[in-house]
mmJSON file of the N, C-alpha and C atoms, coordinates in Angstrom:
{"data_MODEL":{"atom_site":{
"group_PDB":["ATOM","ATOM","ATOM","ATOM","ATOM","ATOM","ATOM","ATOM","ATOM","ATOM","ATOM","ATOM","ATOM","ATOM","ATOM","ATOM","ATOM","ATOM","ATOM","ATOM","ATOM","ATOM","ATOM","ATOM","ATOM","ATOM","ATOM","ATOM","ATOM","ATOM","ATOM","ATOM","ATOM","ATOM","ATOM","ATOM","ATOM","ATOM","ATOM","ATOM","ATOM","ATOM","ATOM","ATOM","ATOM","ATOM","ATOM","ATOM","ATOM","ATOM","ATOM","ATOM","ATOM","ATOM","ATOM","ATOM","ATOM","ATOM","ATOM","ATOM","ATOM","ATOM","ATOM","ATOM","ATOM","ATOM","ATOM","ATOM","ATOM","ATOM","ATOM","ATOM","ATOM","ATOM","ATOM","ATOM","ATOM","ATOM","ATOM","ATOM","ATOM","ATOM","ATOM","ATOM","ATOM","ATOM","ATOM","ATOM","ATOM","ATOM","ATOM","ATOM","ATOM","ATOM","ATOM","ATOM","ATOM","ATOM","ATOM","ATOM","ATOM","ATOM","ATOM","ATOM","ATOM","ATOM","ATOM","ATOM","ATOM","ATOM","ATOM","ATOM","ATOM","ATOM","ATOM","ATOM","ATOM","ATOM","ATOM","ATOM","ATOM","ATOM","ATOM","ATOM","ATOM","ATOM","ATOM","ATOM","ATOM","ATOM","ATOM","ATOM","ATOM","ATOM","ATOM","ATOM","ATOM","ATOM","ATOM","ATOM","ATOM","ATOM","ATOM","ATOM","ATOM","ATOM","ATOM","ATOM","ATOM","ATOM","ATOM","ATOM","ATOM","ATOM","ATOM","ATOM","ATOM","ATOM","ATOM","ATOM","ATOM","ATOM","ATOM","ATOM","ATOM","ATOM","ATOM","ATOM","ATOM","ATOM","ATOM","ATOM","ATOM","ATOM","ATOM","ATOM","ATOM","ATOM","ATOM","ATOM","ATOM","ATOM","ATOM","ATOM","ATOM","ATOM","ATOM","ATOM","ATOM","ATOM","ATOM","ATOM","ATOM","ATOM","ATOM","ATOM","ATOM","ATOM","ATOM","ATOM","ATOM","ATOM","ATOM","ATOM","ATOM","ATOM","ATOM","ATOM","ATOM","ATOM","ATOM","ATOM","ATOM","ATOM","ATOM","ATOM","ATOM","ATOM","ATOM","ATOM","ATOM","ATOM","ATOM","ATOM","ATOM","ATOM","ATOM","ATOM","ATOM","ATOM","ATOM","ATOM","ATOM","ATOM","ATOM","ATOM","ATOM","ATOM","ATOM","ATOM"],
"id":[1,2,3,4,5,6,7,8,9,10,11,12,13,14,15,16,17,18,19,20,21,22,23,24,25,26,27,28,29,30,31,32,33,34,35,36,37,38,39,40,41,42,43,44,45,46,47,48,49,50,51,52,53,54,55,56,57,58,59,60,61,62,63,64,65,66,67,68,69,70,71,72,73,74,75,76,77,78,79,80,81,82,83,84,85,86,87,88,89,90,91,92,93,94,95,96,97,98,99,100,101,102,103,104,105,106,107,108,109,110,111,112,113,114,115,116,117,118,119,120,121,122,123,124,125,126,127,128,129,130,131,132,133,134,135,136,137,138,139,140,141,142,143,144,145,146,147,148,149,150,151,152,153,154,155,156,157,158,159,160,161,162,163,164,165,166,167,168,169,170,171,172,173,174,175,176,177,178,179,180,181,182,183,184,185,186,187,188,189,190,191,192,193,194,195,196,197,198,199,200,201,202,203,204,205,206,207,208,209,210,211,212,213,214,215,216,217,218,219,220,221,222,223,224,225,226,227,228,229,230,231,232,233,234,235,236,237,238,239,240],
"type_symbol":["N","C","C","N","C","C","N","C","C","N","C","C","N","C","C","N","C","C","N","C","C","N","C","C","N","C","C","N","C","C","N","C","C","N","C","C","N","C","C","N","C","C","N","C","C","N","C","C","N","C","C","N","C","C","N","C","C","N","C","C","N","C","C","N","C","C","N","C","C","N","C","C","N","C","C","N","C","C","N","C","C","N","C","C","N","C","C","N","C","C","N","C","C","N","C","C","N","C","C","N","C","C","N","C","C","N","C","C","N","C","C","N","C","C","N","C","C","N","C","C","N","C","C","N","C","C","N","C","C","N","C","C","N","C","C","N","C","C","N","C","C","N","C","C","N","C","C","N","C","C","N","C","C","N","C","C","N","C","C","N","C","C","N","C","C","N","C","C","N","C","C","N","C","C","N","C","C","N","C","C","N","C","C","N","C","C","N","C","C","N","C","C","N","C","C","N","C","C","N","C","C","N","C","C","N","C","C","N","C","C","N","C","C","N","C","C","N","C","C","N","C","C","N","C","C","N","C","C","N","C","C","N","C","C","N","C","C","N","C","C"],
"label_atom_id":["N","CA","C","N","CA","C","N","CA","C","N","CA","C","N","CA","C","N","CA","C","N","CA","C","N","CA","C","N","CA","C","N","CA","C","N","CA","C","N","CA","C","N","CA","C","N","CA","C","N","CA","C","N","CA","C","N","CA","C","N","CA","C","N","CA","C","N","CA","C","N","CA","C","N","CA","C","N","CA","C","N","CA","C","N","CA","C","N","CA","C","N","CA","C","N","CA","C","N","CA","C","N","CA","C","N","CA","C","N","CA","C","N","CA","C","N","CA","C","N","CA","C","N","CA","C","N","CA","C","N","CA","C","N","CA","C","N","CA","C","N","CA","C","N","CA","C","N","CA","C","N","CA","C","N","CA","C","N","CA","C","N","CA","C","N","CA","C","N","CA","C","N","CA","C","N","CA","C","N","CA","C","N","CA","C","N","CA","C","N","CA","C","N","CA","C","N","CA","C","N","CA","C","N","CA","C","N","CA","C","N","CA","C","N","CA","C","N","CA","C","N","CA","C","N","CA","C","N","CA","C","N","CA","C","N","CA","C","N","CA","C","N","CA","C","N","CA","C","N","CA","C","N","CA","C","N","CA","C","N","CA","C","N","CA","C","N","CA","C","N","CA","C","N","CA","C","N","CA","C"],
"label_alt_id":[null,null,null,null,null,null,null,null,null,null,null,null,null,null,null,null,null,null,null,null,null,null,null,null,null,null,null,null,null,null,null,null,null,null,null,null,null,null,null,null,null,null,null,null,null,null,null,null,null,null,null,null,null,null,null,null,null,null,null,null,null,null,null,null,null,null,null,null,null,null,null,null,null,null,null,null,null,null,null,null,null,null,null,null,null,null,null,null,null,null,null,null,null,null,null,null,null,null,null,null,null,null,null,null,null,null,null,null,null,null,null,null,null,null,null,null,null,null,null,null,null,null,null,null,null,null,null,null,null,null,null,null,null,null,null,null,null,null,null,null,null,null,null,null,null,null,null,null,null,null,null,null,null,null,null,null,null,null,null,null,null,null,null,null,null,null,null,null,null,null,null,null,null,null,null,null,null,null,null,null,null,null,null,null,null,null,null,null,null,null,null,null,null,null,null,null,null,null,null,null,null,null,null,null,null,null,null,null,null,null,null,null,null,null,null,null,null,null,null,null,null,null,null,null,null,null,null,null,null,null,null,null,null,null,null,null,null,null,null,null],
"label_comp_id":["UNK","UNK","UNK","UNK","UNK","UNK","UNK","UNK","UNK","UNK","UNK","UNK","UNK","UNK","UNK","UNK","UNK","UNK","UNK","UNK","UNK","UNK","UNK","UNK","UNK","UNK","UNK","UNK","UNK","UNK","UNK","UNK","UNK","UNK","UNK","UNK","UNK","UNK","UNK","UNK","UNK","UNK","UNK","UNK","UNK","UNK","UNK","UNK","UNK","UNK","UNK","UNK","UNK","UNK","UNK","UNK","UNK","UNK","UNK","UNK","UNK","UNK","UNK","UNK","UNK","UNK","UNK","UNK","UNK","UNK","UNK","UNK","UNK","UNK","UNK","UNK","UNK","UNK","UNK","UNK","UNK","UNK","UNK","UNK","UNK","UNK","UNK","UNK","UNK","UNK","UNK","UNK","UNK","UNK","UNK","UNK","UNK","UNK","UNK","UNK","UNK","UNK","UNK","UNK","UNK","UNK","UNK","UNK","UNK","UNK","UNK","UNK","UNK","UNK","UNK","UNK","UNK","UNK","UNK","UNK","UNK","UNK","UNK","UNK","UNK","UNK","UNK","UNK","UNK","UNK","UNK","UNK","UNK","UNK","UNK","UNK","UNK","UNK","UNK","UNK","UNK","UNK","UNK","UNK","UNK","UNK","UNK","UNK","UNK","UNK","UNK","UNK","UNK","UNK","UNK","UNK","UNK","UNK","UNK","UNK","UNK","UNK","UNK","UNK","UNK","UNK","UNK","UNK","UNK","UNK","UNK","UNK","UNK","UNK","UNK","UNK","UNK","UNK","UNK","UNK","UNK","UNK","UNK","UNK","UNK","UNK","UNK","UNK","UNK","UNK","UNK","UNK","UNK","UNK","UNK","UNK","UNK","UNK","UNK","UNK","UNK","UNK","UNK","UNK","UNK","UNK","UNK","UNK","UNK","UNK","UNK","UNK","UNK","UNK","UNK","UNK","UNK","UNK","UNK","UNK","UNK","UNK","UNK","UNK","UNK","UNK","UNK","UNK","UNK","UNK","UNK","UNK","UNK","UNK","UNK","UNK","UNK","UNK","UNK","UNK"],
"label_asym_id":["A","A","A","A","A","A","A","A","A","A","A","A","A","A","A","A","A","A","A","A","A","A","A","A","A","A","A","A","A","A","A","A","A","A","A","A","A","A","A","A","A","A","A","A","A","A","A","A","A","A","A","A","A","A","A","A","A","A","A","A","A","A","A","A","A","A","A","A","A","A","A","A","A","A","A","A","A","A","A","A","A","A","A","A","A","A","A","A","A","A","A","A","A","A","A","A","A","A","A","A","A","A","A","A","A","A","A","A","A","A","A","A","A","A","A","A","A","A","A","A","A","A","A","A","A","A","A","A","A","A","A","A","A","A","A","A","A","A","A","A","A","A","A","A","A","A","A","A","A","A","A","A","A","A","A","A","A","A","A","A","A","A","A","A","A","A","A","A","A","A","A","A","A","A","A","A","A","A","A","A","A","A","A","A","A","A","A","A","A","A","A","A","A","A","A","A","A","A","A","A","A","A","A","A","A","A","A","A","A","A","A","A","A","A","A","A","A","A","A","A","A","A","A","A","A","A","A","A","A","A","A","A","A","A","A","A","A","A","A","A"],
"label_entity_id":["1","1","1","1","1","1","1","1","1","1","1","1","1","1","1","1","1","1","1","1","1","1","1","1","1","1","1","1","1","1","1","1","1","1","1","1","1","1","1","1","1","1","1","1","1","1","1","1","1","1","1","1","1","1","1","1","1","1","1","1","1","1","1","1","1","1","1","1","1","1","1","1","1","1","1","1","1","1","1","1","1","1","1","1","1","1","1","1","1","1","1","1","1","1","1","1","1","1","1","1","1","1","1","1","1","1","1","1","1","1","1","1","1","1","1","1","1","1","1","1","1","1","1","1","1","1","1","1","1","1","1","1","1","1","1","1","1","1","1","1","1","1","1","1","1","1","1","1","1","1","1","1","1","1","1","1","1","1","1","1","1","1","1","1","1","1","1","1","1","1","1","1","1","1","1","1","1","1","1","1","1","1","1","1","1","1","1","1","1","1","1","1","1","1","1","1","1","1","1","1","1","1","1","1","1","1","1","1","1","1","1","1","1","1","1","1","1","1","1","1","1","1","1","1","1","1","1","1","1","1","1","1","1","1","1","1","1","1","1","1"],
"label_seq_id":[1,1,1,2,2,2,3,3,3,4,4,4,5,5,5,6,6,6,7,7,7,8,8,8,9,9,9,10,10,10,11,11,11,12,12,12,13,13,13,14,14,14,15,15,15,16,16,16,17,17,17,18,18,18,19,19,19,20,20,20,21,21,21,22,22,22,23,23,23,24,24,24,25,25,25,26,26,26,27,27,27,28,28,28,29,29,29,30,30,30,31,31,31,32,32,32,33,33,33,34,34,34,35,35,35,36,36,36,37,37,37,38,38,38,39,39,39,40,40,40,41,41,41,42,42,42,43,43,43,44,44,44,45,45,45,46,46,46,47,47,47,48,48,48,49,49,49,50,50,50,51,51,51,52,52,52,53,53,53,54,54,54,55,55,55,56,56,56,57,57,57,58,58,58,59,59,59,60,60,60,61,61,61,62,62,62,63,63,63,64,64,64,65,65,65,66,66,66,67,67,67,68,68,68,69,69,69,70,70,70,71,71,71,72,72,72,73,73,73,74,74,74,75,75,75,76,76,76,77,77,77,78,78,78,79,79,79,80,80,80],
"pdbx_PDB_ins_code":[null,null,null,null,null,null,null,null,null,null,null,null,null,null,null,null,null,null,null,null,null,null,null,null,null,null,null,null,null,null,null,null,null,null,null,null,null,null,null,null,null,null,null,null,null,null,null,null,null,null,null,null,null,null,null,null,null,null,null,null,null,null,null,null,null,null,null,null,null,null,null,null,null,null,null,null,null,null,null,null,null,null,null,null,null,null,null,null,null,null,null,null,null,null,null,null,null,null,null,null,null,null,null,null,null,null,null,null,null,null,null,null,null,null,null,null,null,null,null,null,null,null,null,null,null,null,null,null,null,null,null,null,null,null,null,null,null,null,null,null,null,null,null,null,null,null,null,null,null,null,null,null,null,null,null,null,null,null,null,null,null,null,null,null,null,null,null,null,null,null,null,null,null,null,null,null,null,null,null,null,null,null,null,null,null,null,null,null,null,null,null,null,null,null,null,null,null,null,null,null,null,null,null,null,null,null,null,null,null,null,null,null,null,null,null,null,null,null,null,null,null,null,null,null,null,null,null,null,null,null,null,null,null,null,null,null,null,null,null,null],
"Cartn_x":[105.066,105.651,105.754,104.866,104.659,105.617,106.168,107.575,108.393,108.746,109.633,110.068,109.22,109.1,109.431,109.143,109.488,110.469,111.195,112.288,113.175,114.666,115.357,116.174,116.725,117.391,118.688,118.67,120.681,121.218,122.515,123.652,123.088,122.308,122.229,121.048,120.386,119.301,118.003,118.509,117.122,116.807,114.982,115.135,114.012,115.026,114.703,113.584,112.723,112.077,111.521,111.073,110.434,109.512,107.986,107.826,106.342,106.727,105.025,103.997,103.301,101.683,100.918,99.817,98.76,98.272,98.465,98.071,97.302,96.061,95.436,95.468,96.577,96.48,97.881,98.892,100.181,99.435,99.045,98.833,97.672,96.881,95.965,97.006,98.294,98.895,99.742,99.564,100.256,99.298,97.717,96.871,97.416,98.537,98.887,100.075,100.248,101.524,100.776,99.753,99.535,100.77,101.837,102.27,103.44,103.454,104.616,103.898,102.369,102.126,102.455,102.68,102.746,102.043,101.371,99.75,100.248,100.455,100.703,99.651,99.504,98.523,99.519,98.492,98.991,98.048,98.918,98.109,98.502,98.172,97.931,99.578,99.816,100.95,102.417,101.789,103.071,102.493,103.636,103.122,103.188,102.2,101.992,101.988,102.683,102.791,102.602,101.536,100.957,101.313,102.069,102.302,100.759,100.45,98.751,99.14,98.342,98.627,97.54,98.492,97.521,96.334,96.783,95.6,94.133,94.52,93.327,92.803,93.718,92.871,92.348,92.278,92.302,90.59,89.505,88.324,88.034,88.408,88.529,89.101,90.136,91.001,90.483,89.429,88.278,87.653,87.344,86.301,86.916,87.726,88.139,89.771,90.683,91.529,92.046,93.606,93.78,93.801,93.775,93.534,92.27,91.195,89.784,89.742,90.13,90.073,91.042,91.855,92.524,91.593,90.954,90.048,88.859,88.371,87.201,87.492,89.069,89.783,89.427,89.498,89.024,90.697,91.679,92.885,93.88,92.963,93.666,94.395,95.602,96.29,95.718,94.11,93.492,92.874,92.925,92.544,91.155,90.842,89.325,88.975],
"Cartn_y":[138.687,137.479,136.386,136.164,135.329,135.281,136.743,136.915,136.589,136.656,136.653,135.11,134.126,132.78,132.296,133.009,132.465,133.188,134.193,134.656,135.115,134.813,135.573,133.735,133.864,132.747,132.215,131.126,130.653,130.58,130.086,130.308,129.892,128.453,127.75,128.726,129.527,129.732,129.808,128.713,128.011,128.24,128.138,128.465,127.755,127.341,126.23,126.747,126.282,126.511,125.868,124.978,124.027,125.294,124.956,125.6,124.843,124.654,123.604,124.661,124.474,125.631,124.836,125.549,125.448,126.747,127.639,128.689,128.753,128.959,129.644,130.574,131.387,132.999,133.091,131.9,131.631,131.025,129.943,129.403,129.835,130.964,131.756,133.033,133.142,134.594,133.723,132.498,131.767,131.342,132.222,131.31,132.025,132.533,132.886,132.512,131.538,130.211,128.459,128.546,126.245,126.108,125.87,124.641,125.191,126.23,126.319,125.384,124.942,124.25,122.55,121.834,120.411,120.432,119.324,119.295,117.157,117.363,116.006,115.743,113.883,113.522,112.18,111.659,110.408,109.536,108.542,107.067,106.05,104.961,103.675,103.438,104.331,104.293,104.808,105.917,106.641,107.84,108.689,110.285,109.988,110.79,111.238,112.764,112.978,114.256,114.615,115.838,116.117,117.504,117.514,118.838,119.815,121.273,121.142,121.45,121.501,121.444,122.805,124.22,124.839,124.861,123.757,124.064,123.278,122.685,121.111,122.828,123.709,124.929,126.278,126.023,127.734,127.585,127.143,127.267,127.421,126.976,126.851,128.009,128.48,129.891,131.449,131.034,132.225,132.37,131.393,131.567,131.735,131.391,130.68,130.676,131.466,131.45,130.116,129.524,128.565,128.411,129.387,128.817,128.962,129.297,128.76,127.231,126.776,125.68,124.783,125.167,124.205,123.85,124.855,124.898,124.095,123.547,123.396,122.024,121.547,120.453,120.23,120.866,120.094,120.116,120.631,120.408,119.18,118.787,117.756,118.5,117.507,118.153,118.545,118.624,118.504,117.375,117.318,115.994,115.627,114.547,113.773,113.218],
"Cartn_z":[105.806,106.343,105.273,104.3,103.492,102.222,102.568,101.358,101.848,103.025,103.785,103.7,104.136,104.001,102.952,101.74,100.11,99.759,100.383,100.487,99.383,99.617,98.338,98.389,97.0,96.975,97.556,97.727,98.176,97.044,97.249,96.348,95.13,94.952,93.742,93.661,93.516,93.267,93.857,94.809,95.207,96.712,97.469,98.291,99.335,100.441,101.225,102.574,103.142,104.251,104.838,105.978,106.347,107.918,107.228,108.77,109.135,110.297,110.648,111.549,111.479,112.064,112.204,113.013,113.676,113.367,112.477,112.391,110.651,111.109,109.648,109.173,110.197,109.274,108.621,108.786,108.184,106.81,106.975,105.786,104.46,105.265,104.586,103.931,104.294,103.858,102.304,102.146,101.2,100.133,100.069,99.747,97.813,97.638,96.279,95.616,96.615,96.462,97.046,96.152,97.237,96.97,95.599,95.877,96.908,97.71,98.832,99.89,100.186,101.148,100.963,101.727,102.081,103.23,102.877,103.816,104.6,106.195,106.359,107.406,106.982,107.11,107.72,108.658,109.204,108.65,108.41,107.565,107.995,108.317,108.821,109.547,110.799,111.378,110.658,109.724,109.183,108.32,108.144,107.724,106.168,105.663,103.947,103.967,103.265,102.767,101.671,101.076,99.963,99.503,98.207,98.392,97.107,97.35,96.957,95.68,94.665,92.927,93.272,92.392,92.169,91.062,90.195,88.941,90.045,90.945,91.334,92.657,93.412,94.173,93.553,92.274,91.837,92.231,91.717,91.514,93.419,94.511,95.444,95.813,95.681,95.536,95.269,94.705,93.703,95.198,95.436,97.057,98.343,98.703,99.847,99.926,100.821,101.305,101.766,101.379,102.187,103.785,104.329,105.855,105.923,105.047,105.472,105.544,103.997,103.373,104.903,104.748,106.12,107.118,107.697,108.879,108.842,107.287,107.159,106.892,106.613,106.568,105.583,104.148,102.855,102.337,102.728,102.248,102.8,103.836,104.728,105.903,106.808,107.817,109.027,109.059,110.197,111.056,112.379,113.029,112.561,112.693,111.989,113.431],
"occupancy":[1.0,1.0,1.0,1.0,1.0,1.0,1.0,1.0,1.0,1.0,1.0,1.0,1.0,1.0,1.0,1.0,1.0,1.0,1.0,1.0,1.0,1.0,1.0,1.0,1.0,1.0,1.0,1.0,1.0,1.0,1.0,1.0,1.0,1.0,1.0,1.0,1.0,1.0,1.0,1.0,1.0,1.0,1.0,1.0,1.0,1.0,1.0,1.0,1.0,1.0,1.0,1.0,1.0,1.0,1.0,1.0,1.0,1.0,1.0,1.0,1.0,1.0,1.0,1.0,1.0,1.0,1.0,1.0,1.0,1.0,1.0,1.0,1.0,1.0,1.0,1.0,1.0,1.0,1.0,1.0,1.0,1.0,1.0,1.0,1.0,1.0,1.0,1.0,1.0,1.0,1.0,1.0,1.0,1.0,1.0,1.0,1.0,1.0,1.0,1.0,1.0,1.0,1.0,1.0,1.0,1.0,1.0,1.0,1.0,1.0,1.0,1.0,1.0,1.0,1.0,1.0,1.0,1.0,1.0,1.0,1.0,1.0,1.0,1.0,1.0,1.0,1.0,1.0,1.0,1.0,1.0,1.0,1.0,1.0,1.0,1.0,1.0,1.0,1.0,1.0,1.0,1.0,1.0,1.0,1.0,1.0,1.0,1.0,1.0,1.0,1.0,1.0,1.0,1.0,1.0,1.0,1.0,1.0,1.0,1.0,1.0,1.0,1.0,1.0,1.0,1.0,1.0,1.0,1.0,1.0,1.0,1.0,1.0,1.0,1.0,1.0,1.0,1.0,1.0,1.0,1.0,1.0,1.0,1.0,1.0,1.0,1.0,1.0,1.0,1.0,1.0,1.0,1.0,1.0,1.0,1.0,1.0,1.0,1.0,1.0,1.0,1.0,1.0,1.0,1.0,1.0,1.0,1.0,1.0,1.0,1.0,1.0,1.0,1.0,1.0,1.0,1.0,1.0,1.0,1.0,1.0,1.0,1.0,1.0,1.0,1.0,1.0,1.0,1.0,1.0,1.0,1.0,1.0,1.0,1.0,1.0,1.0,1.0,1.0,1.0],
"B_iso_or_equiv":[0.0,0.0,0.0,0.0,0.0,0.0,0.0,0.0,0.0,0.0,0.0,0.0,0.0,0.0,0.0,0.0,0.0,0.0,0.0,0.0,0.0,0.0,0.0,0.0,0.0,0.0,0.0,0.0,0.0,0.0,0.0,0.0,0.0,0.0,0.0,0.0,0.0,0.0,0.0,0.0,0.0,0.0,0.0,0.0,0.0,0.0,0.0,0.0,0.0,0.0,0.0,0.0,0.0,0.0,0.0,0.0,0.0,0.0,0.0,0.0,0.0,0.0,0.0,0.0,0.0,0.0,0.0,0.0,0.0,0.0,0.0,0.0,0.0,0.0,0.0,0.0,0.0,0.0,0.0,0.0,0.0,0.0,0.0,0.0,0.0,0.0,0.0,0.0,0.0,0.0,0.0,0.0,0.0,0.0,0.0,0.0,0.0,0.0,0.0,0.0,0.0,0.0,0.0,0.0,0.0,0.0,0.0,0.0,0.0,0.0,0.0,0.0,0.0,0.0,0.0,0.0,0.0,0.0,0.0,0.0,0.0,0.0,0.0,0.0,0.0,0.0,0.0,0.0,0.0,0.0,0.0,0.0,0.0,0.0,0.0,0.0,0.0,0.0,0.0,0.0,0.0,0.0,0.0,0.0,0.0,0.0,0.0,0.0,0.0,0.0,0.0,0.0,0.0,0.0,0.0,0.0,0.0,0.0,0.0,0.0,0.0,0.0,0.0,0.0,0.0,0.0,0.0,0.0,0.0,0.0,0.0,0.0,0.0,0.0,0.0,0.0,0.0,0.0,0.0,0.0,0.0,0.0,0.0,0.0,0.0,0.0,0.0,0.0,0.0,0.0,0.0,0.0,0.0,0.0,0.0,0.0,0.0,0.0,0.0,0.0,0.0,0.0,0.0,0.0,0.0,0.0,0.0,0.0,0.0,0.0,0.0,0.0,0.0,0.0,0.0,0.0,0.0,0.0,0.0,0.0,0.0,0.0,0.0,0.0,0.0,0.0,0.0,0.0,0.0,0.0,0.0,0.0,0.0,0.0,0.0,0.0,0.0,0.0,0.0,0.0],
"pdbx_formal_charge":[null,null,null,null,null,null,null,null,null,null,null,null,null,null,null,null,null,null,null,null,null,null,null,null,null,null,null,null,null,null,null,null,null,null,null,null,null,null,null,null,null,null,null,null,null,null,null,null,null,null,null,null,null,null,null,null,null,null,null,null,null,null,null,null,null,null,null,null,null,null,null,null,null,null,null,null,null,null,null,null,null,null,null,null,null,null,null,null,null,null,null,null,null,null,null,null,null,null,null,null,null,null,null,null,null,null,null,null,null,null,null,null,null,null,null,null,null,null,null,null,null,null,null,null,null,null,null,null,null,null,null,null,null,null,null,null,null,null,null,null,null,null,null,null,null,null,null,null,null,null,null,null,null,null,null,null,null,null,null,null,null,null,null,null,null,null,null,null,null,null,null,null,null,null,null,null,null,null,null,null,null,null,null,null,null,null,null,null,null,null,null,null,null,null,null,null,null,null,null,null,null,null,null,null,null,null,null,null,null,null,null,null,null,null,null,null,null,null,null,null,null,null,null,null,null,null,null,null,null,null,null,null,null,null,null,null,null,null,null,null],
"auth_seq_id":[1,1,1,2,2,2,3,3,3,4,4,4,5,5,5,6,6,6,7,7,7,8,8,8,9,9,9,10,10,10,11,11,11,12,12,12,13,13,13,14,14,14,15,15,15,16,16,16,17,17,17,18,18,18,19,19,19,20,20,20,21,21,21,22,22,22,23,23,23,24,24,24,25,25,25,26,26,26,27,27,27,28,28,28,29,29,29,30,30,30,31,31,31,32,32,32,33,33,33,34,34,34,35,35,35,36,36,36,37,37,37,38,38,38,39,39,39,40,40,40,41,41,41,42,42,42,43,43,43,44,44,44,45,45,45,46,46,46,47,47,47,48,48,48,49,49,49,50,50,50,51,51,51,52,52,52,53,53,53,54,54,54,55,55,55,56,56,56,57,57,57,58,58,58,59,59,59,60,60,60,61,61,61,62,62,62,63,63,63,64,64,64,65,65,65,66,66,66,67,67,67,68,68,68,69,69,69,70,70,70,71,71,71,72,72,72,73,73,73,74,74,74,75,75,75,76,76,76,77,77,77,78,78,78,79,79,79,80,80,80],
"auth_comp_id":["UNK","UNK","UNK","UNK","UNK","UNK","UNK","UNK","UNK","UNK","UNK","UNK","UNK","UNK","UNK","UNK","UNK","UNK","UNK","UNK","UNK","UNK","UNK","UNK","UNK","UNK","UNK","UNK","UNK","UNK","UNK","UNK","UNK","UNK","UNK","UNK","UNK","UNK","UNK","UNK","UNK","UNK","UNK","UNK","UNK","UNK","UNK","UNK","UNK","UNK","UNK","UNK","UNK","UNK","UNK","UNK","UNK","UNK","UNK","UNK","UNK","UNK","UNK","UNK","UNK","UNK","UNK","UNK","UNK","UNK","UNK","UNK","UNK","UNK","UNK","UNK","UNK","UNK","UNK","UNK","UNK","UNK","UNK","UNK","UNK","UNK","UNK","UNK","UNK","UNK","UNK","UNK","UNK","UNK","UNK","UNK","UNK","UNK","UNK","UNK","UNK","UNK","UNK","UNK","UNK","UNK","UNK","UNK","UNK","UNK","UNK","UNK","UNK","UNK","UNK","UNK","UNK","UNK","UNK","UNK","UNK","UNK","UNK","UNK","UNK","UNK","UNK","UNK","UNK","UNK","UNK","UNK","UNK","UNK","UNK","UNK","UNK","UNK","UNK","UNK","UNK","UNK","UNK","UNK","UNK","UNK","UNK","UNK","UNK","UNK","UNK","UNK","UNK","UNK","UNK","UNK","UNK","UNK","UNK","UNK","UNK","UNK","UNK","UNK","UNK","UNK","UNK","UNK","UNK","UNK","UNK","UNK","UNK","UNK","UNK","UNK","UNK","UNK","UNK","UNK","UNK","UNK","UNK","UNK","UNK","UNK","UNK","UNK","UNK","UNK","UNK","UNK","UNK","UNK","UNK","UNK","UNK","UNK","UNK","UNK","UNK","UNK","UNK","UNK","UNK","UNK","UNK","UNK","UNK","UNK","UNK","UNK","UNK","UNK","UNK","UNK","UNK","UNK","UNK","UNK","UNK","UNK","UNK","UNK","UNK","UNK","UNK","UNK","UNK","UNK","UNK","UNK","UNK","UNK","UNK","UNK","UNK","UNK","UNK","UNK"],
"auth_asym_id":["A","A","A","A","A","A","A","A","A","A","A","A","A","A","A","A","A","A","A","A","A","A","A","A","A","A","A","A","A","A","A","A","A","A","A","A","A","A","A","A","A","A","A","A","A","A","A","A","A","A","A","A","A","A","A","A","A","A","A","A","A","A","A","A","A","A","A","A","A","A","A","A","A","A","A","A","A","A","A","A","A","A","A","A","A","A","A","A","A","A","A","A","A","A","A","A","A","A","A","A","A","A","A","A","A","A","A","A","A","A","A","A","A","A","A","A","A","A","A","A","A","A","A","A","A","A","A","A","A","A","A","A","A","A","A","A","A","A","A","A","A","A","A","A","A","A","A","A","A","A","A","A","A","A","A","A","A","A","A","A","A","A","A","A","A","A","A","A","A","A","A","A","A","A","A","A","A","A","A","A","A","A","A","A","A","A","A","A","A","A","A","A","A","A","A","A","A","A","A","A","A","A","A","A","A","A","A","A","A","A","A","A","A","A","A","A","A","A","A","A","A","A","A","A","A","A","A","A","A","A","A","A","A","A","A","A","A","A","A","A"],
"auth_atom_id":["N","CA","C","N","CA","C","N","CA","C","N","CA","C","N","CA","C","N","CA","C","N","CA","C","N","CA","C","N","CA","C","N","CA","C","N","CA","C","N","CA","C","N","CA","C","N","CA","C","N","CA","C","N","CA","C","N","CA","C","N","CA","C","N","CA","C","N","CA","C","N","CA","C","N","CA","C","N","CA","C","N","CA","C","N","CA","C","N","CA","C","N","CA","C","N","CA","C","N","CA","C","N","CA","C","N","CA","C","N","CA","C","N","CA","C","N","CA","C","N","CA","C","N","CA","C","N","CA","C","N","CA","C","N","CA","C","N","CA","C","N","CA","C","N","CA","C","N","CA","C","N","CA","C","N","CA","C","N","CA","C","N","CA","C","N","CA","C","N","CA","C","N","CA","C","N","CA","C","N","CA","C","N","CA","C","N","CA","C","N","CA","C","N","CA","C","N","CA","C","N","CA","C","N","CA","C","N","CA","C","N","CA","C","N","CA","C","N","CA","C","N","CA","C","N","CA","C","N","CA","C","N","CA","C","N","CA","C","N","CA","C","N","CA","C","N","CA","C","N","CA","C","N","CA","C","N","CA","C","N","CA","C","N","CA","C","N","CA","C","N","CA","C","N","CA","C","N","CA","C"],
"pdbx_PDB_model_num":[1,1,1,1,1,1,1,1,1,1,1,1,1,1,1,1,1,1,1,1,1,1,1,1,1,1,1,1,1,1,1,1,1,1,1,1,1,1,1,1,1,1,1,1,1,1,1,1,1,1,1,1,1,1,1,1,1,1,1,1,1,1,1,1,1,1,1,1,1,1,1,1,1,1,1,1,1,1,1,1,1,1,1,1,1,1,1,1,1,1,1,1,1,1,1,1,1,1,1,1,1,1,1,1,1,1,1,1,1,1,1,1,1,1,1,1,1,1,1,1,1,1,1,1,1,1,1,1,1,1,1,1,1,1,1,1,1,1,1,1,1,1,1,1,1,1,1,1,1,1,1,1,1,1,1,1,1,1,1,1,1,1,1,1,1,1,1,1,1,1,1,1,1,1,1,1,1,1,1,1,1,1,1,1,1,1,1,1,1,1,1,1,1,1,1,1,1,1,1,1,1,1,1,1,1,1,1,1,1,1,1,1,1,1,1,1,1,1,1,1,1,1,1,1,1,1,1,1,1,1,1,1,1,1,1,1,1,1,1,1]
}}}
């Protein structure tokens, strides 16, 4: 599924997807692509969106799947 999502390219090359979850086993099947995730967060009456830097998850990555990391909310995107 996770290829599927990162897919084959459009015309220019390039390749578009927007998909929102509640699911940790979507965002755990991406844990060998962060920067395909954007992680949003609501802030003082408006959305931030972060997209994740893999050099800042690799040491995190060694351990821990991103839909752990989601779950445990150290990536953000979860309610507080």
């Amino acid at each position: 599924m996770s290829t599927t999502c990162l897919g084959g390219p459009n015309r220019k090359g390039l390749t578009g997807n927007i998909v929102t979850t509640h699911s940790n086993i979507l965002v755990g099947a991406l844990s060998g692509h962060p920067k395909a995730i954007i992680v949003c967060e609501r802030e003082q009456g408006g959305t931030c969106l972060k997209r994740l830097d893999p050099e800042e998850m690799k040491a995190w990555l060694d351990m821990y799947r991103l839909g752990e990391l989601w779950l445990r909310g150290d990536i953000g995107g979860t309610r507080r």
